[in-house]
Each structure stands twice: as C-alpha cells, then as structure tokens.
C-alpha positions as CSV (number, residue, x, y, z in Angstrom):
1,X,-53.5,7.7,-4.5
2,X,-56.7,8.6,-6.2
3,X,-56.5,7.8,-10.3
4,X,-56.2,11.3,-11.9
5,X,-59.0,10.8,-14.9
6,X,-58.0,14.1,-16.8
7,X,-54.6,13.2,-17.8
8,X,-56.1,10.1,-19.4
9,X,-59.1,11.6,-21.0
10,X,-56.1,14.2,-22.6
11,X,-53.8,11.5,-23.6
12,X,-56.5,8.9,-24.9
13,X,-59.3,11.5,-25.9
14,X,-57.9,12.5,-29.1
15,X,-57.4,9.1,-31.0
16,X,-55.0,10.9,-33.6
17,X,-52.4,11.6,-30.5
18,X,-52.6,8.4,-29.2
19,X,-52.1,6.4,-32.5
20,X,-49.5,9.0,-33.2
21,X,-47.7,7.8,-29.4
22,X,-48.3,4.2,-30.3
23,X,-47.3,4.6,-33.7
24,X,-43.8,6.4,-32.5
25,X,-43.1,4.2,-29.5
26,X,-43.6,1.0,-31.8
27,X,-41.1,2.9,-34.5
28,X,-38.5,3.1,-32.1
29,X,-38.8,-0.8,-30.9
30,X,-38.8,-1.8,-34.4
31,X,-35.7,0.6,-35.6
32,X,-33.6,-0.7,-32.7
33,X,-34.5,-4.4,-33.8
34,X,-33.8,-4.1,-37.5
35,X,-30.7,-1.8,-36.3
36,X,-29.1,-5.2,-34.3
37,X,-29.8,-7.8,-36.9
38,X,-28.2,-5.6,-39.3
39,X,-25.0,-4.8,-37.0
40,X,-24.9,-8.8,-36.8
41,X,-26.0,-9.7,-40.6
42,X,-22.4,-6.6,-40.9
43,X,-20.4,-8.7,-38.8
44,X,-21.2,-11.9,-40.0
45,X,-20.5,-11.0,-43.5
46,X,-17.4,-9.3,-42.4
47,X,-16.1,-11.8,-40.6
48,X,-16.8,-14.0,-43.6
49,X,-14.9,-11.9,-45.9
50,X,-11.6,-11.7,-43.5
51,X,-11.9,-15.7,-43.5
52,X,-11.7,-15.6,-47.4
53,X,-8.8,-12.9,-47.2
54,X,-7.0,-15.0,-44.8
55,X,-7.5,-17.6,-46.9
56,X,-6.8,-17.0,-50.2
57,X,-3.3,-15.1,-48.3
58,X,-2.3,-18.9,-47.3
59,X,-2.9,-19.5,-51.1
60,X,-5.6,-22.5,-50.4
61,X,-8.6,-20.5,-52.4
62,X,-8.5,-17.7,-54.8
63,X,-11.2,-15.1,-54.3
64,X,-12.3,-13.4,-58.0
65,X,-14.7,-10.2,-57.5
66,X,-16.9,-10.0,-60.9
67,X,-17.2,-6.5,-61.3
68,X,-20.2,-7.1,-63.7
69,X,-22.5,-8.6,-61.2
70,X,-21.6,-5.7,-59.0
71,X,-22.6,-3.6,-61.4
72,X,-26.1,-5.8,-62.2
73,X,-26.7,-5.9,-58.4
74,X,-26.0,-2.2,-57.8
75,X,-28.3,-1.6,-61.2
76,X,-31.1,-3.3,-60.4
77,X,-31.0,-1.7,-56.7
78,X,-30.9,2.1,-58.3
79,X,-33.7,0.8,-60.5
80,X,-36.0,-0.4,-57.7
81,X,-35.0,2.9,-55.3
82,X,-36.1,5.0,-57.9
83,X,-39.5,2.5,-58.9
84,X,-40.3,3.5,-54.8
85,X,-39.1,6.8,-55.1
86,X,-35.8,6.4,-52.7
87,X,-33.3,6.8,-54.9
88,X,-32.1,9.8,-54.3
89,X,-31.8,9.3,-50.6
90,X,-30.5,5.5,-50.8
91,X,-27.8,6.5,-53.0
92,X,-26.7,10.5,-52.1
93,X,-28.4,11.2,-48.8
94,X,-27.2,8.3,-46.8
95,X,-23.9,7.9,-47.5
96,X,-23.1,11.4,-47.3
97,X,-25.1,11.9,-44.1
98,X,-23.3,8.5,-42.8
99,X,-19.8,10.2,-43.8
100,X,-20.4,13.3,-42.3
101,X,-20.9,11.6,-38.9
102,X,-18.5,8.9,-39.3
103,X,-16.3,12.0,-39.6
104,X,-17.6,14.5,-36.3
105,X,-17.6,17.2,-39.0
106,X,-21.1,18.4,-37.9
107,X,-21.6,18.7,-34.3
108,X,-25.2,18.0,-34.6
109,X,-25.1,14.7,-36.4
C-alpha cells in the first residue's frame, strides 16, 4: 500500500489544525489523569472520614468540626476563584451542573 501524501499534507499543512488535534488529544489524556487521582484523593479522604466516624462511634476519639476554619477555607477559595475570574462557575455552575446529572433530570447531561 502506497503512502497517500494528500491526507498528510491536509492534516499537517495547516499548523493551526494540527496544534489544535495535538492540543485536544493531549487535553483528553490529561483530564482522564487528573480525573483518577481525584476519584482516589475522594476515596482516600472518604474512607478517612468513615474511620473517624467509626471511631469516635466506639467513643475512643471525639471528632469537633470548627465551622470557622470552614468558613476561612471556603473564603479564601471564593476570594482566589474570583482573583482568576472562576468564581462564578466554581461556586454556581458546577454544582448545579454536577446536580442536575447526579439527578438524570436532563437527558443530555
């Protein structure tokens, strides 16, 4: 089979398609990476947390939540979404987008 030059001079001719096609292909490899040390930084902190709740049910620690470093944490977050200009999407977008398919109300989502 005789190498078909054309469909590489289409493909690799225009350098903004082919940086777009790299820059796409290399989006997806990194999204599914960052996606599965999320799910296991998730699960590792969840499975923490039920540790703690088992725990502190057998009465040998007592687990306090500090509701005003929540709040500084959750602050200082909001602050630095809105310094990048992410706010809105970190804090309204996401979560509602999140609960709409965590919910099958949209078909599309």
């Amino acid at each position: 089979m005789d190498p078909n030059p054309e469909v590489g001079n289409f493909l690799f001719a225009n350098k903004q398609t082919f940086v777009l096609m790299l820059t796409a292909g290399f989006g997806l490899i990194v999204g599914r990476i960052v996606r599965a040390m999320f799910k296991v930084f998730a699960y590792a902190i969840a499975l923490m947390a039920l540790v703690l709740l088992g725990l502190q049910y057998l009465g040998l620690v007592y687990v306090v939540v500090n509701i005003d470093f929540l709040y500084d944490i959750t602050r200082w977050v909001y602050q630095q979404a809105t310094h990048l200009g992410l706010a809105e999407h970190l804090f309204f977008w996401v979560p509602m987008v999140y609960g709409l398919r965590r919910k099958r109300i949209l078909g599309l989502l």
